[in-house]
PAMI-830927 format. One record per residue: residue in one letter; x, y, z of N, C-alpha, C, O in turn. Coordinates in steps of 0.2 Angstrom, whole numbers, plus 5000, padded with zeros to 4 digits. Atoms other than C-alpha are relative to their C-alpha. Layout:
BEGIN
aXYZXYZXYZXYZ ...
//
This chain:
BEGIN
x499949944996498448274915499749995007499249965008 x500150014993498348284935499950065002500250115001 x500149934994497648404947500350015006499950005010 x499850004994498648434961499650025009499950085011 x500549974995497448464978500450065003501050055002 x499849954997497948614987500650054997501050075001 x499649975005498948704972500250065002499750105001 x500149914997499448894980500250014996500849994996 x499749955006499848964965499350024995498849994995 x500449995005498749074951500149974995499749994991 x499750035009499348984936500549945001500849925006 x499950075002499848824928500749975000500849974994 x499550055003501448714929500149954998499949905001 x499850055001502048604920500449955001501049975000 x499550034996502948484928500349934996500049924990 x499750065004503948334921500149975006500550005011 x500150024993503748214935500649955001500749935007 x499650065000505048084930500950045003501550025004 x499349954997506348254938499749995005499149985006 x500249964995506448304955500350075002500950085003 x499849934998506548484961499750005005499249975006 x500349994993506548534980499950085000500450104999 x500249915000505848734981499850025007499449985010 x500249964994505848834996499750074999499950114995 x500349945001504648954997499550035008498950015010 x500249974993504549065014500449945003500949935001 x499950064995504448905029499649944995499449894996 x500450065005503548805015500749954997501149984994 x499750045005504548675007499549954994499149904996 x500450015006503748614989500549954997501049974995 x499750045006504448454979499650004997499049994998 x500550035008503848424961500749994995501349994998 x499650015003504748394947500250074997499950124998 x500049935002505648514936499450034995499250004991 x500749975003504248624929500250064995500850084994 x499949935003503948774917499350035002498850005003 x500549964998502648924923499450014994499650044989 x500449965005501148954914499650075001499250075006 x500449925001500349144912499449994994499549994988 x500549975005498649164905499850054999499550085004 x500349945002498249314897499750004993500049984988 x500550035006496849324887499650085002499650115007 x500549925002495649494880500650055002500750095006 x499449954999497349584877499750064996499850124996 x500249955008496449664859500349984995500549924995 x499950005005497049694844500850054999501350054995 x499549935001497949864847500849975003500949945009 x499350004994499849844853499850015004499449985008 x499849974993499949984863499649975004499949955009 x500550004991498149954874500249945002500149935008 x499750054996499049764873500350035004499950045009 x499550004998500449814880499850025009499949995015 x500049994991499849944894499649965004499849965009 x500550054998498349804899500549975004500649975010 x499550034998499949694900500450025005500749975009 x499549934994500949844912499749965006499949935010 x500449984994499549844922499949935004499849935010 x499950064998499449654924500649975004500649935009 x499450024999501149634928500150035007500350005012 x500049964991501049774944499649975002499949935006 x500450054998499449674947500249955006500149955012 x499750074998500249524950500650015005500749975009 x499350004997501949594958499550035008499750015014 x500349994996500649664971499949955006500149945012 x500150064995499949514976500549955002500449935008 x499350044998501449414977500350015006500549975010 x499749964996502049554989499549985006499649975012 x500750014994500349535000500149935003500149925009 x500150084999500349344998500849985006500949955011 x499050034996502349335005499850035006499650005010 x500149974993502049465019499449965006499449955012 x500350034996500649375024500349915005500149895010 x499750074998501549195026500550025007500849985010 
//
């Protein structure tokens, strides 16, 4: 497993390094291989429901910053 130095992202891809993918993102240009995203979510409980809304609430969360992060670039 490798770390990649200066990763902008909150979470983990898997990359398969023996592919190539080119991503644009914003004026950024990103090669890596083809990848899969990882999502940790950890202390969801027990209960569905309070999973679930924790999970709601995660997901505006996240769509927040994404919004912030892009406006700002």
């Amino acid at each position: 497993m490798e770390c990649t130095k200066g990763y902008p992202y909150t979470f983990a891809k898997v990359v398969d390094t023996r592919t190539r993918l080119v991503e644009e993102i914003g004026k950024d240009l990103h090669q890596m291989g083809v990848f899969i995203d990882i999502f940790p979510i950890d202390g969801m409980g027990n209960q569905k429901e309070k999973a679930m809304q924790r999970l709601m609430k995660i997901i505006r969360l996240r769509s927040r910053i994404w919004e912030a992060a892009l406006k700002k670039r």
